[in-house]
N, C-alpha and C positions, 0 to 999 in steps of 0.2 A: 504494500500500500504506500504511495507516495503518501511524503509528509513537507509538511511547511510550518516555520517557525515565524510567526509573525512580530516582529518587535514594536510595541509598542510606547515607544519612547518617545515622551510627550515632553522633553522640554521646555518647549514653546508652552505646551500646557502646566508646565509646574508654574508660572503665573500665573497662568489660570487656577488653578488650586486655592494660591494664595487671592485671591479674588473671588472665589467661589463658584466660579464657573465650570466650575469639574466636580459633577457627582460622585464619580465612583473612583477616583485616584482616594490613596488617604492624607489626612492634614497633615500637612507638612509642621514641622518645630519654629517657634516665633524666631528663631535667630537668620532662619533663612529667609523668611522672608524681609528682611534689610536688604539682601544680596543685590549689585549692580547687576551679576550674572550669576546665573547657576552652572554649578559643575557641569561640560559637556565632556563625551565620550571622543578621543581622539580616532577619529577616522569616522568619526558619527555613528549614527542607528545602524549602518552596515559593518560596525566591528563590531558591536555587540550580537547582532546576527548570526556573526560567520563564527562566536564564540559558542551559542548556545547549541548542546547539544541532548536531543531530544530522547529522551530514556526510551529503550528496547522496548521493556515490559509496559510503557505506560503506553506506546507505539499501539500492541499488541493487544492491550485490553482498551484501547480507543479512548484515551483519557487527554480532554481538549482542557482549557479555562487558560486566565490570566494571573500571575504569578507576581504579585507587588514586591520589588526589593525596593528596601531603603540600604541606602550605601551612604556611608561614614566616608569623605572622599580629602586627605590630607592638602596642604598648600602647595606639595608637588605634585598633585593629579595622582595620588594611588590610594587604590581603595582599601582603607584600612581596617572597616568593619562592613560586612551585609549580613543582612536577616532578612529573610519570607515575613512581610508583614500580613498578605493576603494568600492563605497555601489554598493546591492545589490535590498534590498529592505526595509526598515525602522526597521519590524522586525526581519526581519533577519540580520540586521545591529547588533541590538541592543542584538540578542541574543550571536552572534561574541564577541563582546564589552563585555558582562558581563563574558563569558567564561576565555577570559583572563585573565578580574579584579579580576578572582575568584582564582585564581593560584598563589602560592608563586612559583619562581624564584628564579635562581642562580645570586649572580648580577653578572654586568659586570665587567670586571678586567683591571684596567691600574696602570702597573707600579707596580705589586702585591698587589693592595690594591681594594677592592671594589668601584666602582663609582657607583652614579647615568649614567643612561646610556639606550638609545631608541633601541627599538628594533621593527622590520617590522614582524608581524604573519598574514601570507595567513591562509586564513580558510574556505576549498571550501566545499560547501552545494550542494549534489549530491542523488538523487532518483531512488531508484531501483524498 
């Protein structure tokens, strides 16, 4: 069965969060939203794509949804903490989570200077 990993990575939308205009993302922590910018993914939504690798058995028992990681993301662009804020399925949790952690980042920007700074990556697991 082909598969496809759809990344949902809403940057643009983590404003939107902080604004309210995003339902189903979760709130983000009041520090970031101060930020000029929020942490982006170096090589954009298609390294994090070409990271994520979709579990056999979840393939296999046809296990789709979207996998919220928050990522902990340091002032040199690496991701220093993630967790499944919204699970899916354990490994498919866990394949989300390591996707992330595999990616260097732009960090976040306040005040022109890099921060440490959280950022919300949707990562929806969808079956063709």
């Amino acid at each position: 069965m082909k598969h496809i990993v759809i990344i949902a990575l809403l940057l643009a939308a983590a404003t939107a969060v902080t604004t309210g205009q995003t339902e189903k993302a979760p709130p983000q922590k009041e520090q970031d939203k101060q930020l000029e910018q929020q942490p982006f993914p170096v090589g954009g939504v298609e390294a994090i794509a070409k990271a994520v690798k979709y579990p056999e058995a979840a393939r296999k028992d046809s296990v789709q949804g979207v996998v919220y990681v928050e990522a902990t993301v340091d002032q040199e662009g690496n991701v220093i903490k993630a967790v499944a804020l919204k699970s899916v399925r354990a490994d498919v949790d866990k394949a989300a989570v390591d996707a992330v952690k595999s990616i260097k980042f732009k960090p976040g920007m306040h005040e022109g200077k890099p921060v440490e700074a959280i950022v919300t990556v949707p990562i929806a697991f969808r079956l063709k």
